[in-house]
MDAnalysis code that builds the backbone (N, CA, C; Angstrom):
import MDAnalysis as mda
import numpy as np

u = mda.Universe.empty(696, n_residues=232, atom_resindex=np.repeat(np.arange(232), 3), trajectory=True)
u.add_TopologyAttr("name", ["N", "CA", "C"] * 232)
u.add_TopologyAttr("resid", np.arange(1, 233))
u.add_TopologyAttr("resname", ["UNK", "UNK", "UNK", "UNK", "UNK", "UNK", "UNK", "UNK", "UNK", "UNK", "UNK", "UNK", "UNK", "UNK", "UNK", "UNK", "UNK", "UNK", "UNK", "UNK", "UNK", "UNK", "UNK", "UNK", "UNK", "UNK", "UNK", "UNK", "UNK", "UNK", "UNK", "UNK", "UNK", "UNK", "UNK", "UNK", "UNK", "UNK", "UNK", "UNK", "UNK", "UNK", "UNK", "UNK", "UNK", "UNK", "UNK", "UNK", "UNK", "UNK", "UNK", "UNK", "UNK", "UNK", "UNK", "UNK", "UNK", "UNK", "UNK", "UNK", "UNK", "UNK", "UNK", "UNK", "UNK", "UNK", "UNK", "UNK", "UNK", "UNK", "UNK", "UNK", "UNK", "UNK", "UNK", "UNK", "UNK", "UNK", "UNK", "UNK", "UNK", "UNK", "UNK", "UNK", "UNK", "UNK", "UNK", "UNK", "UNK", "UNK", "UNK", "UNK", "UNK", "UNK", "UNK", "UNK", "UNK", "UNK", "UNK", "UNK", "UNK", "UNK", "UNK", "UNK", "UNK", "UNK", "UNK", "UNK", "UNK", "UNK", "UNK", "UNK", "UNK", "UNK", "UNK", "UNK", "UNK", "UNK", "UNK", "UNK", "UNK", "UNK", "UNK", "UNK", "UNK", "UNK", "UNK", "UNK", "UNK", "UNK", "UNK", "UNK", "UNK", "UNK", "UNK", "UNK", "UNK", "UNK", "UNK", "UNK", "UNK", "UNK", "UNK", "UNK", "UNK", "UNK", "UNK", "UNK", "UNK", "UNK", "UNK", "UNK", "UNK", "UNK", "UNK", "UNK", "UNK", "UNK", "UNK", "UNK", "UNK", "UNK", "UNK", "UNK", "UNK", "UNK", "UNK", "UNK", "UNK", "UNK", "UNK", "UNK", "UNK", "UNK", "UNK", "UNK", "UNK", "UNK", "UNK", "UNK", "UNK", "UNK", "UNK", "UNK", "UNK", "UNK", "UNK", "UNK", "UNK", "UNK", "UNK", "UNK", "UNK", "UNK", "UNK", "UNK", "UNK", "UNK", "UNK", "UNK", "UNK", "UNK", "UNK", "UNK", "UNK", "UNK", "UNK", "UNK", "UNK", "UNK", "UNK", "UNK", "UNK", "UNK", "UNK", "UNK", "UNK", "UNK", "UNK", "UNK", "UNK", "UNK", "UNK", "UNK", "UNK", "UNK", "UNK", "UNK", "UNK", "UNK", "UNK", "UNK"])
u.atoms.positions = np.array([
    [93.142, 60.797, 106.270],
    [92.625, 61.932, 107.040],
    [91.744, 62.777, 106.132],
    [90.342, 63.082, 106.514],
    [89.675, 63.809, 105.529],
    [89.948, 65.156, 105.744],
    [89.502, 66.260, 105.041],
    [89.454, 67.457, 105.366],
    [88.910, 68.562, 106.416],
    [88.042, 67.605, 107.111],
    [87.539, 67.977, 107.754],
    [88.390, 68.012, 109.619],
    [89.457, 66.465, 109.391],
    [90.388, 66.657, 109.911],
    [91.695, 67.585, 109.876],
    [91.614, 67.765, 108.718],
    [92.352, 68.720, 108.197],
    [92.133, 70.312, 108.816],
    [91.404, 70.784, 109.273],
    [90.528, 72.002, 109.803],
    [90.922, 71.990, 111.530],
    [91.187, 70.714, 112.000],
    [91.537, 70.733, 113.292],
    [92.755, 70.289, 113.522],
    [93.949, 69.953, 112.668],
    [94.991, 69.471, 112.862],
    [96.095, 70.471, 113.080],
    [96.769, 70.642, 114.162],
    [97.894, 71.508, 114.505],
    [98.920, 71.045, 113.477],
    [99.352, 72.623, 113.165],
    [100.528, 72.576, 112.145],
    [101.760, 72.242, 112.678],
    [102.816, 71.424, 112.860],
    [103.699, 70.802, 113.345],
    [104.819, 71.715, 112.912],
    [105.913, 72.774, 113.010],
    [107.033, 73.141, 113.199],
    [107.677, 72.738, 111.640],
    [107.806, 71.469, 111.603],
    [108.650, 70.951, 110.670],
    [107.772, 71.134, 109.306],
    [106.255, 70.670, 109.172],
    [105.152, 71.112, 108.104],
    [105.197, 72.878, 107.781],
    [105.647, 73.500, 108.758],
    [105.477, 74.761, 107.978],
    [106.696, 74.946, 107.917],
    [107.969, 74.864, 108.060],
    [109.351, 74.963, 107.371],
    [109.433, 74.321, 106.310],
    [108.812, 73.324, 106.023],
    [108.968, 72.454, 104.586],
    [107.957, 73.298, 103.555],
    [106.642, 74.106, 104.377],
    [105.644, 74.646, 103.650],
    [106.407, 76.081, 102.810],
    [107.605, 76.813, 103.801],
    [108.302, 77.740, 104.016],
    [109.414, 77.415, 102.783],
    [109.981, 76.382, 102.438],
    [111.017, 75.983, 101.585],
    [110.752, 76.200, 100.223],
    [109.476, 75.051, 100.173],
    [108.689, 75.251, 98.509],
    [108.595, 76.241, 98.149],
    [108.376, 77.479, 99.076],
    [107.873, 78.743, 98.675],
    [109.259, 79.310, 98.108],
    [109.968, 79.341, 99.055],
    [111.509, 79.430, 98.846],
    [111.780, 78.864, 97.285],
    [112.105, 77.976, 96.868],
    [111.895, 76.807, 95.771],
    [111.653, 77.612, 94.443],
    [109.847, 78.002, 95.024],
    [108.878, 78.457, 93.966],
    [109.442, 79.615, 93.175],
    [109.370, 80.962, 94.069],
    [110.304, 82.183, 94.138],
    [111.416, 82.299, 93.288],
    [112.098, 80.980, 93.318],
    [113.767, 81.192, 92.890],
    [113.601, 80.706, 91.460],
    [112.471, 80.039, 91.230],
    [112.365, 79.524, 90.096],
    [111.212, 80.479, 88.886],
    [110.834, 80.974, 89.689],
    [110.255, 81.915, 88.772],
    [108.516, 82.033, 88.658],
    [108.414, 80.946, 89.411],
    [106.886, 80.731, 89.782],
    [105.693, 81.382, 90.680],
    [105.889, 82.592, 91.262],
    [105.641, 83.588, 91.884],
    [106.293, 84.853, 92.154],
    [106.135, 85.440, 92.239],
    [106.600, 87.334, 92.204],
    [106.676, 87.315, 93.739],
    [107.786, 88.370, 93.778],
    [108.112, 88.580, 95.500],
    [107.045, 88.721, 96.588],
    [106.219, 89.572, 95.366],
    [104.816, 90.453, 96.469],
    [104.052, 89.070, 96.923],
    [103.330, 87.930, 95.563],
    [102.553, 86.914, 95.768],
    [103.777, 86.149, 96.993],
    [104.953, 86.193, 97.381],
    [105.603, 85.161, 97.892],
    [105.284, 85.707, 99.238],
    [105.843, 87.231, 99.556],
    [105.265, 87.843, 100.955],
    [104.361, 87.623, 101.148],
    [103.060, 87.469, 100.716],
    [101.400, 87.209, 101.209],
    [101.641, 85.151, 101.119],
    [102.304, 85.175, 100.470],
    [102.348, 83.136, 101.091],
    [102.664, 83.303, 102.161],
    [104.042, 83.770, 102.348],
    [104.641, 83.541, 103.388],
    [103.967, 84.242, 104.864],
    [103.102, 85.137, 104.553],
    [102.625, 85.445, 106.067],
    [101.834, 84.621, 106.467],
    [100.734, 83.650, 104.767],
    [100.131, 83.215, 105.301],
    [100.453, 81.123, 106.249],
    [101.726, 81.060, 105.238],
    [102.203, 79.442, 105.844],
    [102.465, 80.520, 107.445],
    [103.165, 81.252, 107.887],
    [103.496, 81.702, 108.519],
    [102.460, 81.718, 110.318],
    [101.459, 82.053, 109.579],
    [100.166, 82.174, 110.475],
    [99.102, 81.110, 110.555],
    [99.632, 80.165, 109.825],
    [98.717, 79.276, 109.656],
    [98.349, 78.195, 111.233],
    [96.965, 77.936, 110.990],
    [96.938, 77.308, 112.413],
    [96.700, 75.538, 112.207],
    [96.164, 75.099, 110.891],
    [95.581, 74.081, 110.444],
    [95.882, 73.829, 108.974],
    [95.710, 72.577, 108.756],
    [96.791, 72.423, 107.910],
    [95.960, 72.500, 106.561],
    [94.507, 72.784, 106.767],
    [93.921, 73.648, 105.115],
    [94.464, 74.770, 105.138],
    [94.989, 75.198, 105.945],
    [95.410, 77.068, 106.136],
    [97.272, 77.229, 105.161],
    [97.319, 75.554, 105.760],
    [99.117, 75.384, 105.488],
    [98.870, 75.120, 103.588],
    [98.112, 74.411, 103.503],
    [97.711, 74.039, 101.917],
    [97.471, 75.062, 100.661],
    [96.322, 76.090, 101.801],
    [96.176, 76.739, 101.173],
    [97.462, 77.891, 100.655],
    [98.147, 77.903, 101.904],
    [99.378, 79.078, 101.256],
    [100.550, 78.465, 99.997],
    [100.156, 77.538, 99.678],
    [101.167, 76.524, 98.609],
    [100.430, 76.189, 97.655],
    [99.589, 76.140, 97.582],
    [98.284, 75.740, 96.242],
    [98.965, 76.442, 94.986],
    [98.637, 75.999, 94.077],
    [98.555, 76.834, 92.531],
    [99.889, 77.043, 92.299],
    [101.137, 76.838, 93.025],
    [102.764, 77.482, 92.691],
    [103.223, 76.772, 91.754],
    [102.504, 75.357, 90.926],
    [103.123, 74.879, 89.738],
    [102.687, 75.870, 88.725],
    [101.706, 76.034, 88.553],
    [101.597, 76.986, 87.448],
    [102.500, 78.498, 87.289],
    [102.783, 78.576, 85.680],
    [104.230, 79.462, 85.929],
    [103.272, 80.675, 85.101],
    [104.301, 81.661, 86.335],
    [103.576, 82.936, 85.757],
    [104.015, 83.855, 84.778],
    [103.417, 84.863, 84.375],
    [103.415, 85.676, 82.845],
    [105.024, 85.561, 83.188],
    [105.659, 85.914, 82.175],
    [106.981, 86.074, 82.410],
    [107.379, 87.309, 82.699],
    [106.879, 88.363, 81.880],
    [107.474, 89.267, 82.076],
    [108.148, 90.281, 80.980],
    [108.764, 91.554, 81.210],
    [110.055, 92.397, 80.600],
    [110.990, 91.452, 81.456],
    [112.292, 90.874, 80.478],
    [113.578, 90.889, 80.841],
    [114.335, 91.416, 80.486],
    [115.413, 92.493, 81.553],
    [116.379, 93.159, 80.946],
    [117.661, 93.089, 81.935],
    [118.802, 92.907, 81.104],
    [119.936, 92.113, 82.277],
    [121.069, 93.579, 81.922],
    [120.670, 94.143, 81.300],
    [121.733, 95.524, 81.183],
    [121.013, 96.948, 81.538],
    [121.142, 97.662, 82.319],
    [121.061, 99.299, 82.431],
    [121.990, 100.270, 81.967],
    [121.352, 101.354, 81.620],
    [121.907, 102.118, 81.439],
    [121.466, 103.786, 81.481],
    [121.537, 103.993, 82.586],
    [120.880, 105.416, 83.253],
    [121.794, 106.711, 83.498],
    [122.155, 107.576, 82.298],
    [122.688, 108.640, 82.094],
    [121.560, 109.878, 82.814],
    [122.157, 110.945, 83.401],
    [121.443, 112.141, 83.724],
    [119.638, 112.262, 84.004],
    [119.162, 111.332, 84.920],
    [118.035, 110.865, 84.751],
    [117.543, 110.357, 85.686],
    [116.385, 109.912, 85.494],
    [115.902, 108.741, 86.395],
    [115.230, 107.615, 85.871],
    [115.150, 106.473, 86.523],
    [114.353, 105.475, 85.702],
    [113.708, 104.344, 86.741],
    [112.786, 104.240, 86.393],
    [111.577, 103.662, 87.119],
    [111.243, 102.052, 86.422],
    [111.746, 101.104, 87.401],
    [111.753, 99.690, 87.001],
    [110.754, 99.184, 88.013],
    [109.205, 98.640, 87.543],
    [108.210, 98.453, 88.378],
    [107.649, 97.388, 87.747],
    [106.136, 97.099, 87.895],
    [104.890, 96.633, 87.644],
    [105.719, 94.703, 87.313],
    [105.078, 94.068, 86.727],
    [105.140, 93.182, 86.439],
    [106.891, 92.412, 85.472],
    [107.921, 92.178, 85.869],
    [109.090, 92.155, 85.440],
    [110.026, 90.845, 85.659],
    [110.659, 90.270, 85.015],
    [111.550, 89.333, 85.191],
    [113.235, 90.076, 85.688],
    [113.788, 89.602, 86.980],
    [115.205, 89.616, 87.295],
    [115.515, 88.508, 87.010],
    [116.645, 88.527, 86.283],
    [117.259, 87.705, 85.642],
    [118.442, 87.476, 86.688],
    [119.395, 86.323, 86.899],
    [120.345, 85.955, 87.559],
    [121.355, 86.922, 87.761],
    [122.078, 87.060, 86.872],
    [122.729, 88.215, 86.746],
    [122.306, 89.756, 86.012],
    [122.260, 91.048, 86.697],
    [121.683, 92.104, 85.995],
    [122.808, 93.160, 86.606],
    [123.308, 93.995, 85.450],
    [124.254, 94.842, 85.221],
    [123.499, 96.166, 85.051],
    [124.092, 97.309, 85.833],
    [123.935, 98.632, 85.673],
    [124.822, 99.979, 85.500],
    [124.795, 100.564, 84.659],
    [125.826, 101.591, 85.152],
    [124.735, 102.956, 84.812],
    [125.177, 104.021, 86.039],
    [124.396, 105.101, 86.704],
    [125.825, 106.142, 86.417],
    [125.251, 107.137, 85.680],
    [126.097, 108.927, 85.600],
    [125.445, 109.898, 86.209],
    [125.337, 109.957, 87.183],
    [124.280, 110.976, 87.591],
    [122.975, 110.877, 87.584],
    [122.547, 109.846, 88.044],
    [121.100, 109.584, 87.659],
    [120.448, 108.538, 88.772],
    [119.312, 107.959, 88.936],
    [118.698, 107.346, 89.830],
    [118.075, 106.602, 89.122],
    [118.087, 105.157, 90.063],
    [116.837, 103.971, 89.441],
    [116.197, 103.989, 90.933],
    [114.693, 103.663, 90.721],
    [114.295, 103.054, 91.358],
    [113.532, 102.203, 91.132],
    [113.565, 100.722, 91.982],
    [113.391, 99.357, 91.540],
    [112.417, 99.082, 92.480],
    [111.322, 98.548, 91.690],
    [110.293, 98.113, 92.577],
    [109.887, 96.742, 92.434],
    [110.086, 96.180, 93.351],
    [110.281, 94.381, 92.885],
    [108.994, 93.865, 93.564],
    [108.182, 94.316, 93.966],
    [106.477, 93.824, 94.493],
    [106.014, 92.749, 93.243],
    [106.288, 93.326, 91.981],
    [105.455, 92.187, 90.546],
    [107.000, 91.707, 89.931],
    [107.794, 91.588, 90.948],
    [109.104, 91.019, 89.952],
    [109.387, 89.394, 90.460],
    [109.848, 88.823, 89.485],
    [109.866, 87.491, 89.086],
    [111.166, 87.297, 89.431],
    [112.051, 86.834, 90.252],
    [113.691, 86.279, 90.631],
    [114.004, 85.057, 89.861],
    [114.774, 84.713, 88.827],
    [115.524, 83.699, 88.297],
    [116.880, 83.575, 89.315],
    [116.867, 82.149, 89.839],
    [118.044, 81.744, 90.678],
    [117.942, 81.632, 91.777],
    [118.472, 81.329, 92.673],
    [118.486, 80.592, 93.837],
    [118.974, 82.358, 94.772],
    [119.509, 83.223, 94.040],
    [120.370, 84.516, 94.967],
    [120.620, 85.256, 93.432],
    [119.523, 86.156, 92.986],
    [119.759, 86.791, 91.924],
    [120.806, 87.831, 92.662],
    [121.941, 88.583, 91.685],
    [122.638, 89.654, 91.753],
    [122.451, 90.193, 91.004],
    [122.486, 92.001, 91.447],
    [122.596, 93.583, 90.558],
    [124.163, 94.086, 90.911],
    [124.439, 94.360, 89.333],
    [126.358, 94.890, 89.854],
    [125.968, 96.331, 89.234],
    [126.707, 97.847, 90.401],
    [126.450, 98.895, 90.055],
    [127.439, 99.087, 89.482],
    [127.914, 100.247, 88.412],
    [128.896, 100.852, 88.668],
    [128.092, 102.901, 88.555],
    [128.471, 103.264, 89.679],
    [127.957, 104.482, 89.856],
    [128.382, 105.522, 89.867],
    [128.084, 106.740, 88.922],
    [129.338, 108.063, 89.319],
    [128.298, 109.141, 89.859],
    [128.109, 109.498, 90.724],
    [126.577, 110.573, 91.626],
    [125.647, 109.852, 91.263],
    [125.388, 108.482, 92.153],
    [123.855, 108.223, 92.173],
    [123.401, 107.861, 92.828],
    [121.982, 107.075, 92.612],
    [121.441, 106.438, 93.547],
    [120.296, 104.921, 93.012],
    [120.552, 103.891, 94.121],
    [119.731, 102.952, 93.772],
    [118.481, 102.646, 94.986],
    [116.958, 102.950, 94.619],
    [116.005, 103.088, 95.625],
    [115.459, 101.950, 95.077],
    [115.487, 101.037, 96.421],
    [114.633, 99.696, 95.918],
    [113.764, 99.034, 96.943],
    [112.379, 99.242, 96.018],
    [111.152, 98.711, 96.859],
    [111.309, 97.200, 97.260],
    [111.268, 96.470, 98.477],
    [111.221, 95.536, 98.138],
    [110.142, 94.699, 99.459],
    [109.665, 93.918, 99.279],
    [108.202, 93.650, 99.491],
    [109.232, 92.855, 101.297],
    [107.749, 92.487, 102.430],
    [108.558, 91.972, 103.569],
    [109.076, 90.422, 103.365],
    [110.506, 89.800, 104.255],
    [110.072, 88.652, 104.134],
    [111.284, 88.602, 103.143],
    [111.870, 89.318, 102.175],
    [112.970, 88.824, 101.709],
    [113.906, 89.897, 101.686],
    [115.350, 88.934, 102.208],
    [116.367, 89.151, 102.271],
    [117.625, 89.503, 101.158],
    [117.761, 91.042, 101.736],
    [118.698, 92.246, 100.528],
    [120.266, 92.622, 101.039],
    [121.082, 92.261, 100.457],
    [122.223, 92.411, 100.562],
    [123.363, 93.034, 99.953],
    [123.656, 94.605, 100.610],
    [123.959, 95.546, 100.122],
    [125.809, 95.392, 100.130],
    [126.284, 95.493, 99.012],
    [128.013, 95.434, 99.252],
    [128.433, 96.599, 98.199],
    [128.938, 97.414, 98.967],
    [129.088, 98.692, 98.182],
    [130.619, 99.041, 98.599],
    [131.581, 99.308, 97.383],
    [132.480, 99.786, 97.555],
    [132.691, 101.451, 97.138],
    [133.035, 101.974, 97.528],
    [133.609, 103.342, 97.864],
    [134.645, 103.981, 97.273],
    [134.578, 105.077, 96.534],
    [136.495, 105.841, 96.347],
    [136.313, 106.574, 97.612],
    [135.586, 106.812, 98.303],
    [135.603, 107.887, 99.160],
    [135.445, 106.903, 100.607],
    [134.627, 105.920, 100.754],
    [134.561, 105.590, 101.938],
    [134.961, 104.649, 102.269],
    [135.423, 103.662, 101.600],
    [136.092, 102.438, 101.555],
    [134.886, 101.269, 101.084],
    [134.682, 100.240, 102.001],
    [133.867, 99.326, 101.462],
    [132.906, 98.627, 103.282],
    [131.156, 98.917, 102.494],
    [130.156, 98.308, 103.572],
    [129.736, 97.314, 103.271],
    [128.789, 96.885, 104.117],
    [128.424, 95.621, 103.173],
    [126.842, 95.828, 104.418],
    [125.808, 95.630, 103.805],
    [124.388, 96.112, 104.697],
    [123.312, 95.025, 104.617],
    [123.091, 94.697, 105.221],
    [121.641, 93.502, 105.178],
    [120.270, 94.334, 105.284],
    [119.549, 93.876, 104.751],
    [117.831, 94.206, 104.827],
    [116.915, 93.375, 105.007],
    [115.969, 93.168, 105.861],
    [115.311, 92.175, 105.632],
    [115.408, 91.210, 107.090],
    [114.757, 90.054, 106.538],
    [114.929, 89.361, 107.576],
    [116.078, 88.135, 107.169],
    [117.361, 87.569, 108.261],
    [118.682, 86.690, 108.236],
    [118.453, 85.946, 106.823],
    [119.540, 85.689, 106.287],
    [119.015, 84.682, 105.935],
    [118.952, 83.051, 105.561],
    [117.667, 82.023, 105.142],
    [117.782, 80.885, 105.634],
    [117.203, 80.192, 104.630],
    [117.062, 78.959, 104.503],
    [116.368, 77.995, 103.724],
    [114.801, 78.737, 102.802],
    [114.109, 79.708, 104.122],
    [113.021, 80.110, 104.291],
    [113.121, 81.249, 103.725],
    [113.531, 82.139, 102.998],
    [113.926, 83.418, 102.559],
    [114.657, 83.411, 101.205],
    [114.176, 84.404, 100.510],
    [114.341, 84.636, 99.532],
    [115.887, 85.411, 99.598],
    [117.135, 85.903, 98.647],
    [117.904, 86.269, 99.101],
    [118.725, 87.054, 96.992],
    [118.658, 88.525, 97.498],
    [119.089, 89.439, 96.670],
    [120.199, 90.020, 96.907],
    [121.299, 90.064, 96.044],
    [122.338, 90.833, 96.204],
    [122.436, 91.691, 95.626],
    [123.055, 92.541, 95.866],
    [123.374, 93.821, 95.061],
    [125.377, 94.175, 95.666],
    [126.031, 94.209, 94.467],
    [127.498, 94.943, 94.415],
    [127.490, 96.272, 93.813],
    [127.729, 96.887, 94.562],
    [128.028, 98.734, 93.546],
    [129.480, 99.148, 93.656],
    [129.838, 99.582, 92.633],
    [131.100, 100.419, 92.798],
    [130.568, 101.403, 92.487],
    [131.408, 102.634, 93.655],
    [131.090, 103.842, 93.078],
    [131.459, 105.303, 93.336],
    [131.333, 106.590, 93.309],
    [131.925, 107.687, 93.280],
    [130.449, 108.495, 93.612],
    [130.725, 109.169, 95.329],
    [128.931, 109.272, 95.592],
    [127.893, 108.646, 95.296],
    [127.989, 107.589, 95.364],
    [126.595, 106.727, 95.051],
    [126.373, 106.280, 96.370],
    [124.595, 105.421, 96.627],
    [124.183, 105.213, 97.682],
    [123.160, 104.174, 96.789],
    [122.449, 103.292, 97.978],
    [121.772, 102.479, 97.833],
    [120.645, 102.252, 98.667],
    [119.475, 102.629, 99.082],
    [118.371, 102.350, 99.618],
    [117.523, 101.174, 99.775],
    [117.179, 100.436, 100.495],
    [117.058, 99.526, 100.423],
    [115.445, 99.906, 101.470],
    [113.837, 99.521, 100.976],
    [112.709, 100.238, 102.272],
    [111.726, 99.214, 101.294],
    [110.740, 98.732, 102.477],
    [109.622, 98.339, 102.082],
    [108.335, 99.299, 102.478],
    [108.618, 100.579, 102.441],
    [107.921, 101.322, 102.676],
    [107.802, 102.202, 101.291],
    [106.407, 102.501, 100.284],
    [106.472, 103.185, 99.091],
    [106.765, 104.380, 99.425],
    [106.171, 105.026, 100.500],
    [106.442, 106.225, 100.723],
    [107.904, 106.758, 100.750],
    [108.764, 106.040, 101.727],
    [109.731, 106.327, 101.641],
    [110.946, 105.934, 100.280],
    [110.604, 105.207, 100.059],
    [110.651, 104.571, 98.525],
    [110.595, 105.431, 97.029],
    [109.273, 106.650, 97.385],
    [109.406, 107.675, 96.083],
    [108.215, 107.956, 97.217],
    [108.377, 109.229, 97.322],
    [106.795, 110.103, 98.360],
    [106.222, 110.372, 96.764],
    [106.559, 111.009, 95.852],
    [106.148, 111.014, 94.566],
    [105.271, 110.299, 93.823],
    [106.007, 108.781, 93.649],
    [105.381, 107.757, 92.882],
    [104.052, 107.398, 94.036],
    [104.600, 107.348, 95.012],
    [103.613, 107.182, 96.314],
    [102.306, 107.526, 96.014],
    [102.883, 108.991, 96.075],
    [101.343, 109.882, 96.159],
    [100.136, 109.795, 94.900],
    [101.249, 109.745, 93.636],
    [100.754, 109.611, 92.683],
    [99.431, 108.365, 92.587],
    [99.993, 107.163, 93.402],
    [99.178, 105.985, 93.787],
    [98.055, 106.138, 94.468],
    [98.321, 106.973, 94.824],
    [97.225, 107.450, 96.350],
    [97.469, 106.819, 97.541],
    [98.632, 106.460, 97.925],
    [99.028, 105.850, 98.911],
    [99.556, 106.445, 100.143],
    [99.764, 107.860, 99.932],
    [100.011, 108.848, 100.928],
    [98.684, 109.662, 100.834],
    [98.261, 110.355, 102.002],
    [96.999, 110.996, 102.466],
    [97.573, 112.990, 101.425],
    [96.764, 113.014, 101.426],
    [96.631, 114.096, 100.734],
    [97.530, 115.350, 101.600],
    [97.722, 115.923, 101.524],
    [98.656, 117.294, 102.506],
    [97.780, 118.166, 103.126],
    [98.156, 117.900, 104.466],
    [96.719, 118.431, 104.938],
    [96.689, 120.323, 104.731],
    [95.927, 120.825, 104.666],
    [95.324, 122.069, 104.106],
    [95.318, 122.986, 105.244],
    [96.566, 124.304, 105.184],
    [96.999, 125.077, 106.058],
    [95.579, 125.540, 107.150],
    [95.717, 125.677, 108.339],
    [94.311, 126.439, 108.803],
    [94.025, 127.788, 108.282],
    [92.593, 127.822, 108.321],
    [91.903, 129.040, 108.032],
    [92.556, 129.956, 108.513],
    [92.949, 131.395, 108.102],
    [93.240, 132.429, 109.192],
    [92.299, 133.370, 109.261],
    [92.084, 133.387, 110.023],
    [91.086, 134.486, 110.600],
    [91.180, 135.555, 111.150],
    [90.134, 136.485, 110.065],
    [91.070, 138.339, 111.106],
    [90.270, 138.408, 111.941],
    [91.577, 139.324, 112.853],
    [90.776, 139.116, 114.470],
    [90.148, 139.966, 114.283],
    [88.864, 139.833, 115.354],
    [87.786, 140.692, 115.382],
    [87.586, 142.046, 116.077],
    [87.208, 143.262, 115.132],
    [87.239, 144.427, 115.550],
    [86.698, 144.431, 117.094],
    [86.983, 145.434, 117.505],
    [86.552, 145.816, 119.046],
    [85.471, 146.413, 119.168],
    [84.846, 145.727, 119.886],
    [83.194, 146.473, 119.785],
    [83.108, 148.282, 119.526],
    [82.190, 148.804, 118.730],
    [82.071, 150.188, 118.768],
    [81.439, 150.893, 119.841],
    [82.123, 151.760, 120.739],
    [81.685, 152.488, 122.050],
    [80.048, 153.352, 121.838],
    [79.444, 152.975, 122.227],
    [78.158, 153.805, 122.371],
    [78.708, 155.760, 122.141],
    [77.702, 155.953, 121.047],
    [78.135, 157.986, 121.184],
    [77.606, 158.528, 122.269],
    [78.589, 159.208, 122.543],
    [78.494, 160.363, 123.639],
    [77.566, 161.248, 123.947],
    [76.710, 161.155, 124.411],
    [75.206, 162.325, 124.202],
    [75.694, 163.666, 124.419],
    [75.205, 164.543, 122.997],
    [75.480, 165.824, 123.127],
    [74.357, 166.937, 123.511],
    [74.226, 167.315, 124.268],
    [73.591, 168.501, 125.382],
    [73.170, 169.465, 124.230],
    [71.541, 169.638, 124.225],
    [71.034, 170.292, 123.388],
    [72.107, 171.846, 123.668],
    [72.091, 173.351, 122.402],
    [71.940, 174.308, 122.858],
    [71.403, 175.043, 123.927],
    [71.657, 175.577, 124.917],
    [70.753, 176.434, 125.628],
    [69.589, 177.447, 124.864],
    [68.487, 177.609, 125.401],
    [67.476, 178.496, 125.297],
    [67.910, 179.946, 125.922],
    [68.372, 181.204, 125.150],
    [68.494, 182.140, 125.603],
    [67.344, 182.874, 126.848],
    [65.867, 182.229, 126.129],
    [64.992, 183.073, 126.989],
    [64.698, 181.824, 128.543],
    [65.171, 180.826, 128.166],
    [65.645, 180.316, 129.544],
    [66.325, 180.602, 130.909],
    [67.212, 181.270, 130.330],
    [68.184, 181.664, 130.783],
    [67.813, 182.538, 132.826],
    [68.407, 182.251, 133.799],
    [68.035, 183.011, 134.459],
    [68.038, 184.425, 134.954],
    [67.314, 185.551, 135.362],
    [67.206, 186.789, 135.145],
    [68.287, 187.097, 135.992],
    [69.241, 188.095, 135.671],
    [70.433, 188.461, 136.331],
    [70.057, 189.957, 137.041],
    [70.396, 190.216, 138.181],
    [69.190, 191.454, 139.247],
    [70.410, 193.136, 138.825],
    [69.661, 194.041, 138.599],
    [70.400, 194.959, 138.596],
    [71.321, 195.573, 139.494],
    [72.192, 196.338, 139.796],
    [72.653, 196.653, 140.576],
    [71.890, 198.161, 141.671],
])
């Protein structure tokens, strides 16, 4: 089949689940970053022809930069900002005193088939960006509330990428948004990714009341005007 057949050939169901797997595959192995895997995956996803299916799988042997790897945290009274270009390692350990991470996994690299983050948290919080298309799995135990367990994302399957996260903790919480804004409005803005704040209206003083025309004042009388008054 030349390529040109290739341009008119309907993508068959089973060709883009197998197209959907590799990617899967690729991902777990370290060969694309979450963000590059979301833009595959919309595009095997949407694909109509099977240069379209090719093209979303091309180039995934080649292995990318590696990265910062760091499999221990440690975030006292603070905050800390885990972004840009990064390796998750299989297993990654944290412990939080009052303090916040937020994890932005758009340029992060997954080692394993289901990388895990274990919290242990005393007042905190874990805010984590994470791109569409892969599947986040929140299991948080509680002194105060007992124990949840939260999905993000879309089910998951052969076709999906798949993150866990365990926290123990004492007021702690876990966020889970593929939205930056909601993610850090801060780091957001800083990006320029939120619109600027829009700029209170003008106020305007109200306008004086027109000034009344002056009153015309009636010359003096002329004494020798005056009319002659008759004697008696």
């Amino acid at each position: 089949m030349t390529s040109a057949d290739d341009e008119h050939y309907v993508v068959s169901e089973s060709e883009r689940s197998a197209a959907l797997a590799s990617l899967v595959q690729a991902c777990g192995s370290g060969l694309v970053t979450l963000d590059e895997f979301s833009c595959r995956t919309d595009l095997a996803l949407t694909a109509r022809s099977r240069t379209d299916l090719v093209a979303a799988t091309a180039d995934i042997t080649a292995s990318v930069v590696p990265g910062r790897v760091k499999r221990r945290w440690f975030v006292p009274f603070g905050n800390r900002v885990r972004r840009g270009r990064f390796v998750l390692p299989e297993h990654t350990s944290a412990v939080v005193l009052m303090g916040e991470i937020h994890l932005d996994l758009r340029g992060a690299t997954l080692v394993g088939p289901q990388p895990t983050i274990k919290l242990w948290v005393l007042m905190g919080n874990l805010r984590v960006l994470a791109p569409k298309g892969i599947h986040v799995e929140v299991d948080t135990s509680s002194l105060f509330g007992g124990r949840t367990i939260t999905a993000y994302g879309p089910p998951p399957s052969p076709a999906t990428p798949v993150l866990r996260i365990r926290m123990i903790d004492v007021l702690g919480a876990v966020m889970v948004t593929d939205d930056p804004a909601a993610w850090s409005p801060a780091l957001a803005s800083a990006e320029g990714r939120l619109p600027a704040p829009a700029s209170p209206p003008a106020i305007t003083p109200p306008a004086s009341p027109p000034a009344s025309p002056p009153t015309p004042v009636a010359p003096p009388a002329d004494p020798d005007d005056a009319a002659p008054t008759s004697s008696p």
